[in-house]
TORPARO-271498 format. One line per 2 residues: number of its first residue (from 1); their letters; for each residue x, y, z of C-alpha. Coordinates in steps of 0.5 Angstrom, whole numbers. Each point is the difference from the previous one (the first is absolute). Layout:
N
NUM = a = X,Y,Z | ...
***
This chain:
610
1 = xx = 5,21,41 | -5,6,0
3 = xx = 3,4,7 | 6,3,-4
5 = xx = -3,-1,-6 | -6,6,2
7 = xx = 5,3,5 | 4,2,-6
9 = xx = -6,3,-4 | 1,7,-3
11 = xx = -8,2,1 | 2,7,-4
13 = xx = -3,0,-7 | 5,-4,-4
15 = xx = 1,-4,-8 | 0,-7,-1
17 = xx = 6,-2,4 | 4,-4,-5
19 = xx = 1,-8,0 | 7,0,3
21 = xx = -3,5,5 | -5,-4,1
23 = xx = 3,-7,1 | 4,3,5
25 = xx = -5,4,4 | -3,-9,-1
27 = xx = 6,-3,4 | -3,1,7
29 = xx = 7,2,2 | 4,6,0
31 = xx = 5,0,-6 | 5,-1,3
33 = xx = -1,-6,3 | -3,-3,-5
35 = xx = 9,1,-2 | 2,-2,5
37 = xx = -4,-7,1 | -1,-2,-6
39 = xx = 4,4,-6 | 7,-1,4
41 = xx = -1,-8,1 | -2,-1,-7
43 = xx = 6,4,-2 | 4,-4,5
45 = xx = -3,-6,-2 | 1,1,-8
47 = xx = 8,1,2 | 1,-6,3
49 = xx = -3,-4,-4 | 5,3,-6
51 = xx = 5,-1,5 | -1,-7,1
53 = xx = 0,-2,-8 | 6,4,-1
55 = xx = 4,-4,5 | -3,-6,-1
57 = xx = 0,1,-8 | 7,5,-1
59 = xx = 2,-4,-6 | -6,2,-3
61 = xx = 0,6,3 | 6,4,-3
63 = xx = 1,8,-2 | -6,4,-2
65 = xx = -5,-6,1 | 3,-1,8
67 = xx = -3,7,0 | -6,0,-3
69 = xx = -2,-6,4 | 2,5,6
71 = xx = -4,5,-3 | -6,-5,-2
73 = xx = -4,-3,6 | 0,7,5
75 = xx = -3,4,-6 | -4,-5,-1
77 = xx = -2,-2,7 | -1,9,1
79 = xx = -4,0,-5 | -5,-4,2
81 = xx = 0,2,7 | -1,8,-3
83 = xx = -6,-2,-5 | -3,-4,4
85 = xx = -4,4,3 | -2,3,-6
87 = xx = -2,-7,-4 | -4,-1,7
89 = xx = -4,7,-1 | -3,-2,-7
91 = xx = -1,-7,2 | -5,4,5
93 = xx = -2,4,-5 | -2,-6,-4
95 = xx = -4,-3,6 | -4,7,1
97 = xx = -2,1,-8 | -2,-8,1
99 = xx = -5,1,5 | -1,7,-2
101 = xx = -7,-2,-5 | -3,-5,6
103 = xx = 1,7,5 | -3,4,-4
105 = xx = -6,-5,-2 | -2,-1,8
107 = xx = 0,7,1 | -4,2,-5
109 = xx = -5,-5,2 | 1,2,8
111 = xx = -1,8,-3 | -8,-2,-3
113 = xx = -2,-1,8 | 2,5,5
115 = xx = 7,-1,2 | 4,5,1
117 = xx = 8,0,-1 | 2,-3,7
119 = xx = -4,-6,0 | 1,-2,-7
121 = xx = 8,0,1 | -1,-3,7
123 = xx = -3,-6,-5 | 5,0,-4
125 = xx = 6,0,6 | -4,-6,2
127 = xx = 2,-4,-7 | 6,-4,1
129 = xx = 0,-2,-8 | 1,8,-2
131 = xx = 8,-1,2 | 3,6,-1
133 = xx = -6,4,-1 | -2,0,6
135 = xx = 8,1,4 | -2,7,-5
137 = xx = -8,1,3 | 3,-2,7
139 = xx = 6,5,0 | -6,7,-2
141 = xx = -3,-4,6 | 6,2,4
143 = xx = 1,7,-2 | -7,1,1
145 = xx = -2,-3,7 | 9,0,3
147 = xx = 1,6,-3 | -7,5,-1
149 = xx = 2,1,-7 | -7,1,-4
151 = xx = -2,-5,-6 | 3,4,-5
153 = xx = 6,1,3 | 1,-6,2
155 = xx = -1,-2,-7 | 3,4,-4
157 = xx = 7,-2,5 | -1,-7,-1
159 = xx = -2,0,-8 | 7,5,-1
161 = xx = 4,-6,4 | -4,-6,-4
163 = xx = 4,-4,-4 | -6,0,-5
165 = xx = -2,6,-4 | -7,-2,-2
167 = xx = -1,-1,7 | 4,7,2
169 = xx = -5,3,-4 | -6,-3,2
171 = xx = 1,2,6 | 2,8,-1
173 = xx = -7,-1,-5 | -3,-2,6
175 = xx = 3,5,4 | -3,7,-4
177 = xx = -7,-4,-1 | -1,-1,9
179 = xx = 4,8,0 | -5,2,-5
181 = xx = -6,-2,4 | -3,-5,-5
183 = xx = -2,-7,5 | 4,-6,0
185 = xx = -4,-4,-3 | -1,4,-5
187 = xx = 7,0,-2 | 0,-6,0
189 = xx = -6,-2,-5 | 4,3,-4
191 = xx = 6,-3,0 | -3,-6,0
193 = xx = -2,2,-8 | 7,3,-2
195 = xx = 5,-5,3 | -3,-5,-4
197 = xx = 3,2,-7 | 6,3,4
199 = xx = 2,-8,3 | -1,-2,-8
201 = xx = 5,4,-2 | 4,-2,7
203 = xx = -1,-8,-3 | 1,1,-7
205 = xx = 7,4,2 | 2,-6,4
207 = xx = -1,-4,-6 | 3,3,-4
209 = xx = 6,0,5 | -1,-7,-1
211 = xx = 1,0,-8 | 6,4,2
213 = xx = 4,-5,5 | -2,-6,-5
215 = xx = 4,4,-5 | 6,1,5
217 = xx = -2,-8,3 | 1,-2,-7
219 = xx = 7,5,-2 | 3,-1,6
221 = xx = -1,-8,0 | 4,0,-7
223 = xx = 5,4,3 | 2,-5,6
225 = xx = -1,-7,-6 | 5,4,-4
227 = xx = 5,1,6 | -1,-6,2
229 = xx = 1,-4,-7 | 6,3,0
231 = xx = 4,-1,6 | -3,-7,-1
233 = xx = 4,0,-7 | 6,4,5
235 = xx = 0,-5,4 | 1,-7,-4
237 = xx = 5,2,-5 | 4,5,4
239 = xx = -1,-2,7 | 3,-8,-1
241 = xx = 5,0,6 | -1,-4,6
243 = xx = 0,5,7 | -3,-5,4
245 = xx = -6,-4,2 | 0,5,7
247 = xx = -7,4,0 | 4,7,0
249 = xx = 5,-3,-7 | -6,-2,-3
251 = xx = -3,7,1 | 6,3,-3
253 = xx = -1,-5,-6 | -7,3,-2
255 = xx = 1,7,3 | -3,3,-7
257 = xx = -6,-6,0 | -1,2,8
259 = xx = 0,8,-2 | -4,-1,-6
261 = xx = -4,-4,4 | -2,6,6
263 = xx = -1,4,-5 | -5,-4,-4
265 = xx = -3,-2,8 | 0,8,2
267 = xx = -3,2,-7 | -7,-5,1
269 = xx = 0,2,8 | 1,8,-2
271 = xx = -8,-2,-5 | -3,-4,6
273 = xx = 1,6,5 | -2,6,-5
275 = xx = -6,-5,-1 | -3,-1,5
277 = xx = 2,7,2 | -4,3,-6
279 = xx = -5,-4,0 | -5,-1,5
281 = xx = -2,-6,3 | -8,-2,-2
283 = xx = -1,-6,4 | -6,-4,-2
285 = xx = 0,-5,6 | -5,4,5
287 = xx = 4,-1,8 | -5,-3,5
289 = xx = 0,-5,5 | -5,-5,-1
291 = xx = 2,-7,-2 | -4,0,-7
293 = xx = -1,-5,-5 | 5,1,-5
295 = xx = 6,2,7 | -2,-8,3
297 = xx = 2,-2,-8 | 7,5,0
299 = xx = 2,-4,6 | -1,-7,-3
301 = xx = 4,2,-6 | 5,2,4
303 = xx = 0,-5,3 | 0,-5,-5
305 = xx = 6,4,-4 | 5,-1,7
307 = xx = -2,-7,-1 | 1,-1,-7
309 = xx = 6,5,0 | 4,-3,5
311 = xx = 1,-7,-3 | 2,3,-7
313 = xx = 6,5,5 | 2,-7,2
315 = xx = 1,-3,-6 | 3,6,-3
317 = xx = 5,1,4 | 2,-7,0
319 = xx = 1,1,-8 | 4,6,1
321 = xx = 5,-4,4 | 0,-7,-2
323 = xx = 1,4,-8 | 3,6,2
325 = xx = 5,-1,-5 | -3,-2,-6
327 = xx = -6,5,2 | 5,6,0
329 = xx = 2,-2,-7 | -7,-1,-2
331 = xx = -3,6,5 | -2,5,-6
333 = xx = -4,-6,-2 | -3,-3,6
335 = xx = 2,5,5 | -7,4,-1
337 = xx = -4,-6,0 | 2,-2,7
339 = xx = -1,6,3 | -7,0,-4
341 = xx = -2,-6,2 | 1,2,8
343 = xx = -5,6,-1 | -5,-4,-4
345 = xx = -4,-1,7 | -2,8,0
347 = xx = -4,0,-7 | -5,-3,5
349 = xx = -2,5,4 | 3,5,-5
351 = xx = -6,-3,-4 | -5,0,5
353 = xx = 1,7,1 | 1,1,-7
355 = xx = -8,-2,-1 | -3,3,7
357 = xx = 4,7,-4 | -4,-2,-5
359 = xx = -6,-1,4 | 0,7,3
361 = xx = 2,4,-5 | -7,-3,-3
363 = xx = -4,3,7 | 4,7,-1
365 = xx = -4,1,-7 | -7,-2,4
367 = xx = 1,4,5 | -2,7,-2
369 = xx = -6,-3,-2 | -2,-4,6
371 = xx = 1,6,5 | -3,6,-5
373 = xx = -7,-5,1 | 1,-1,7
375 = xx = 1,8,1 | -6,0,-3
377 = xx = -5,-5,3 | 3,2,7
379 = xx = -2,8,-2 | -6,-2,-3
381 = xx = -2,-6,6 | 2,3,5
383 = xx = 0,-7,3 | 5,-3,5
385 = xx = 7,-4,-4 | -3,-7,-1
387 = xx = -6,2,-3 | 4,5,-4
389 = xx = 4,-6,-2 | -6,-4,-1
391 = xx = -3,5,-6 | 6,-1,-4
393 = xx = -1,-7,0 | -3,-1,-8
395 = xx = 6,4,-2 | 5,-4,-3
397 = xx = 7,3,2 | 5,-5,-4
399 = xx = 6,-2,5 | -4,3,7
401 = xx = -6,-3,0 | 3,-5,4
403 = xx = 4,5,6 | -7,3,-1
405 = xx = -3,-6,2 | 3,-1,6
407 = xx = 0,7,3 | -8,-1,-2
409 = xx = 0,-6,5 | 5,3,5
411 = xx = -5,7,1 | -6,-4,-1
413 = xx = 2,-5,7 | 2,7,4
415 = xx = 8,0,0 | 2,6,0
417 = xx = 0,5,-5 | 7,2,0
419 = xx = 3,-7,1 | -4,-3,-6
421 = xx = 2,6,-4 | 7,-1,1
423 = xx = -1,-8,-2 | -3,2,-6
425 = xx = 6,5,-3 | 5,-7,3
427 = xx = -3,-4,-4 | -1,4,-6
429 = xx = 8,0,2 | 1,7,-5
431 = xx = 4,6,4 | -4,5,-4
433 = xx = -8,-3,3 | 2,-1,6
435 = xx = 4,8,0 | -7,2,-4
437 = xx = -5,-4,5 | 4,4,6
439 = xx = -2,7,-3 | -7,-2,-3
441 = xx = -2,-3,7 | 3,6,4
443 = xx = -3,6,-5 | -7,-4,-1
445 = xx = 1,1,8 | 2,7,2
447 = xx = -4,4,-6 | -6,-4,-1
449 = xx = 0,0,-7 | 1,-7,-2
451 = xx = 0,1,-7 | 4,6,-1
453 = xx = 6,-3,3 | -1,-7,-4
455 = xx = -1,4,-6 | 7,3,2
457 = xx = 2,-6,2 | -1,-3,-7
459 = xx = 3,5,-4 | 7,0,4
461 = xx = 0,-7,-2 | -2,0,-6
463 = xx = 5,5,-2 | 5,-4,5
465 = xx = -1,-7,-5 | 1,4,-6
467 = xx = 7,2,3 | 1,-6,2
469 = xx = -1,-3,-7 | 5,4,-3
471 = xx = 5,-2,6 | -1,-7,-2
473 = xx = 1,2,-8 | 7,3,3
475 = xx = 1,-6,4 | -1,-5,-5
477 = xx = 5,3,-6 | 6,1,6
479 = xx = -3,-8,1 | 2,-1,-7
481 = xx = 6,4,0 | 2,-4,6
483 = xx = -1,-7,-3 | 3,3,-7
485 = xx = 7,3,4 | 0,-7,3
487 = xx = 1,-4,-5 | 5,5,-4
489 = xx = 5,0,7 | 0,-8,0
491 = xx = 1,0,-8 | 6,5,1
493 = xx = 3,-4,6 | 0,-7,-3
495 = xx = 2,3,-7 | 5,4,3
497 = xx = 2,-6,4 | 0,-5,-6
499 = xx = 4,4,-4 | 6,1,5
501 = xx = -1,-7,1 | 2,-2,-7
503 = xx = 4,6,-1 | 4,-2,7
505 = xx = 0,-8,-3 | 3,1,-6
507 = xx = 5,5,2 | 3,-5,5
509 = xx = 0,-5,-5 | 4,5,-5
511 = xx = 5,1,6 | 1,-8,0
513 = xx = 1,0,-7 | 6,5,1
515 = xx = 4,-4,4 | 6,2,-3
517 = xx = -1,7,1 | 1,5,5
519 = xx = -6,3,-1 | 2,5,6
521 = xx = 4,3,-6 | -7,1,-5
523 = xx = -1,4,5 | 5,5,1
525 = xx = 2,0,-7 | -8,2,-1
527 = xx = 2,6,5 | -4,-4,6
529 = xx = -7,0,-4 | 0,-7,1
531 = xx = -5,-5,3 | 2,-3,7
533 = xx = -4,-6,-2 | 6,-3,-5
535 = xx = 4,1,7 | -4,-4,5
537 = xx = -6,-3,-1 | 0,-4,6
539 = xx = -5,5,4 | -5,0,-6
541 = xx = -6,-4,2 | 0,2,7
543 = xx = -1,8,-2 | -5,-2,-5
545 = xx = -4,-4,6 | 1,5,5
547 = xx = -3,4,-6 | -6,-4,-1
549 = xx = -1,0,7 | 1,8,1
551 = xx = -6,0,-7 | -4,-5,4
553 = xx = -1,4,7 | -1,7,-4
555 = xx = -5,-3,-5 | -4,-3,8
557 = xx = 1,8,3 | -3,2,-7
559 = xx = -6,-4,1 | -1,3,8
561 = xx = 0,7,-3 | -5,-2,-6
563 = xx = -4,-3,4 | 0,5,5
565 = xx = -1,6,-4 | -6,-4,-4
567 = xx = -3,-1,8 | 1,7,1
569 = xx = -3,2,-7 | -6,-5,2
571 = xx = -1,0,7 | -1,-5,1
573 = xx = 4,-4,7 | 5,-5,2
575 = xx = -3,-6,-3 | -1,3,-6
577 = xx = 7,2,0 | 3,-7,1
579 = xx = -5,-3,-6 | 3,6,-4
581 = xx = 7,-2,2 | -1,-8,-1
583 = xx = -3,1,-6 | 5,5,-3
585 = xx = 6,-5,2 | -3,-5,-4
587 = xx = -1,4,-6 | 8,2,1
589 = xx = 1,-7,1 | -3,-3,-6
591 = xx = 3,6,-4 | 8,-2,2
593 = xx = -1,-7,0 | -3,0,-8
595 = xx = 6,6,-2 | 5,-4,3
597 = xx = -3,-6,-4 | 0,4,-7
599 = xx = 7,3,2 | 2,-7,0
601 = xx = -2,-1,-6 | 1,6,-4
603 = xx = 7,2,2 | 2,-6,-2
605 = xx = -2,0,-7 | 4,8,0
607 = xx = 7,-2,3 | 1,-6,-4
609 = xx = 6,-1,-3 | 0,2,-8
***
């Protein structure tokens, strides 16, 4: 990746290249390739899908929308293949910016002793968690040590191809300060003080990003019920005639309801990739190896919920197909309720997750304190670990007092230091300790000073809870912005399904009541306005049931994109995302269940006969 990629660096003095410039400098390969083995068969591929429809469904497929049809998939399919590139290179920008404030922090800690530029990056290189950061660090590593470029060229290079401007300015920045001849760590210090205020502006812009695509989430989700009410509507009362029980006739029938329906399917994936592709991910979960407390209790939930899980699967196929056709009569009723009833199993460990969440978010808050006394007393005492540890003991520490017990007991029966520390940030379980503790126990260290790099590191999670607070607030609203948009979709669809349903019955019954008309000739003499229903009713039950089917998948889609979209906004992991599944099928179940009933009653009272 890196050899085309530096082979084709101009080193001459150059503006910040543009983001198409540098998506494609990103591709890894000559442009034209990229053509050749990627955009062509996605344009081949694109017509031959449109291809394939058009043969298999020509009669519907007729004129201006046979050419339209043509036309559709390749421009879809090379579009995509074309911005591809282009979505990758913010995606990476996303991932830079994310790690940006834990660089910045583990710098200016290294910069308090004497490190120089080198061996801090080669610490950094070092790091895995630093993803695409640490590709950016490795590729000035490059051009420094491959290709005898000096560091501020090197840097300056890099940063004019980064797909991040913050990152690209920070390294032109650093660049004029190693020129200038002010020291590294120097340089370094004083971004660490600066960048803070800049990566709460970077924050808060992300969350207002977050405003902004609940309002879009929101509009686009009215759109989509909209048009998928009225093809319903569409459907019934002007598609009645019977094209056949093959899989394709059936598509023919509903073509209105399946395009409203990809639409709808397209408008919630489309929110789900610009999520996830503006808002960072911020996991609270800390990644380790050890086989702690809480992650010996995650595998006995999982456990249990496969075993609980896999009766109530049986049973509910068993319903599905003992009662199929009465359950598709009744599916916009019940149907939800069966498909909540087979993830039940996964509030359990949705539910354990849930409370361990709880639990280190509860340590996060103790920990600035526990590590700025700490600092301290090892500045102060100048002792060996356990007994810095020992000297803590009085200070009462909320959630950490037990972790800090059990480090206190490791230290003191000589397991090495190293291993008992990274016993401490698993069972804290927090992604933020355990980055944190890394850089505390590393600048403590390289520069002696204790106290300095935990009062650093104090401040840098204090100022990181706060942000996080506010990102909790943001995901609380878009939780209840969900759940509110949720009830409001199911109330629409059995509404509109009750409503067409009743409509469709007492039409039928007005087209048996003119038994000695032609009604054919209502129609052509109101100049072909009429209603095909009084013509053919016979297909009118099946499209309402195809259409409670349809309603019922979008609703289960619905609820997977909500619930991914909160567990990006939480950060929390898979369990806590099946637990927000579950629970939000129950919600939609109880929802559609308890509006159908009203309907029931309701619409009974409003089409009675006067």
């Amino acid at each position: 990746m890196f050899g085309h990629r530096l082979a084709t660096i101009e080193v001459e003095k150059m503006e910040r290249l543009s983001l198409f410039q540098i998506a494609l400098k990103r591709l890894g390969m000559p442009v034209s390739k990229y053509l050749l083995n990627f955009v062509l068969p996605a344009t081949v591929g694109g017509f031959a899908v449109s291809l394939i429809l058009y043969t298999m469904l020509s009669s519907l497929f007729v004129g201006a929308s046979g050419i339209a049809l043509l036309v559709m998939f390749p421009l879809l399919t090379t579009g995509a293949a074309i911005i591809w590139p282009v979505v990758q290179t913010l995606r990476d920008a996303v991932l830079i910016e994310k790690e940006m404030h834990m660089f910045i922090t583990r710098m200016g800690i290294l910069s308090i002793g004497e490190v120089n530029a080198q061996s801090m990056f080669d610490i950094l290189r070092q790091m895995s968690d630093y993803g695409a950061l640490a590709n950016e660090v490795k590729s000035i590593e490059v051009l420094v040590e491959k290709w005898h470029t000096s560091l501020p060229e090197a840097a300056r290079i890099i940063g004019r191809q980064s797909p991040s401007p913050i990152w690209g300015d920070f390294l032109d920045r650093m660049a004029f300060s190693v020129e200038a001849g002010q020291p590294i760590n120097e340089f370094m210090q004083a971004e660490q003080k600066t960048f803070s205020k800049e990566f709460d502006t970077l924050y808060d812009t992300r969350l207002e990003s977050i405003d902004m695509l609940k309002e879009i989430y929101i509009s686009l989700t009215t759109t989509g019920i909209f048009g998928i009410v009225v093809s319903g509507i569409h459907l019934v009362l002007f598609v009645t005639e019977d094209y056949g029980s093959a899989p394709l006739e059936v598509m023919a029938r509903i073509r209105w309801v399946l395009l409203a329906a990809t639409l709808f399917v397209v408008m919630q994936a489309g929110t789900l990739v610009a999520f996830r592709s503006i808002v960072p991910d911020d996991p609270i979960f800390s990644r380790h190896e050890f086989d702690t407390e809480y992650r010996t209790k995650m595998r006995q939930v999982w456990i249990a919920a496969s075993i609980m899980g896999a009766p109530i699967l049986i049973a509910s196929a068993a319903v599905i197909l003992m009662y199929f056709e009465g359950l598709m009569s009744t599916w916009d009723k019940y149907g939800l309720v069966l498909v909540a009833l087979i993830v039940t199993p996964f509030l359990l460990p949705g539910f354990t997750a849930g409370r361990e969440e709880r639990g280190i978010l509860r340590r996060d808050e103790s920990y600035p304190g526990f590590i700025r006394a700490l600092g301290g007393t090892a500045q102060a005492r100048a002792a060996e670990p356990s007994a810095t540890i020992k000297a803590l003991r009085g200070i009462d520490f909320g959630s950490l007092n037990k972790p800090i017990a059990s480090l206190e007991s490791r230290l003191m029966i000589r397991i090495d230091s190293e291993r008992s520390w990274d016993w401490f940030s698993a069972e804290v379980n927090s992604g933020m300790v355990s980055r944190f503790n890394r850089i505390y126990l590393e600048g403590a260290q390289a520069s002696g000073e204790p106290a300095a790099v935990a009062d650093l590191v104090s401040q840098n999670t204090t100022n990181l809870l706060s942000l996080r607070r506010r990102r909790a607030l943001s995901a609380g609203t878009m939780r209840g912005v969900a759940y509110g948009l949720l009830i409001s979709t199911i109330v629409s669809f059995n509404i509109a399904i009750a409503v067409v349903l009743r409509l469709g019955t007492d039409i039928a019954s007005v087209a048996q009541g003119m038994q000695n008309m032609q009604v054919d000739q209502i129609t052509e003499n109101a100049g072909g306005l009429g209603i095909p229903v009084l013509e053919e009713t016979g297909a009118v039950d099946e499209n309402i049931a195809l259409f409670k089917l349809i309603t019922s998948l979008l609703i289960i889609l619905m609820v997977i994109i909500l619930s991914a979209i909160a567990t990006r906004l939480r950060g929390g992991g898979f369990a806590l995302a099946m637990g927000q599944i579950s629970t939000m099928m129950w919600i939609a179940a109880l929802t559609s269940w308890i509006t159908i009933s009203l309907l029931d009653v309701t619409l009974g009272a409003f089409f009675a006969p006067t």
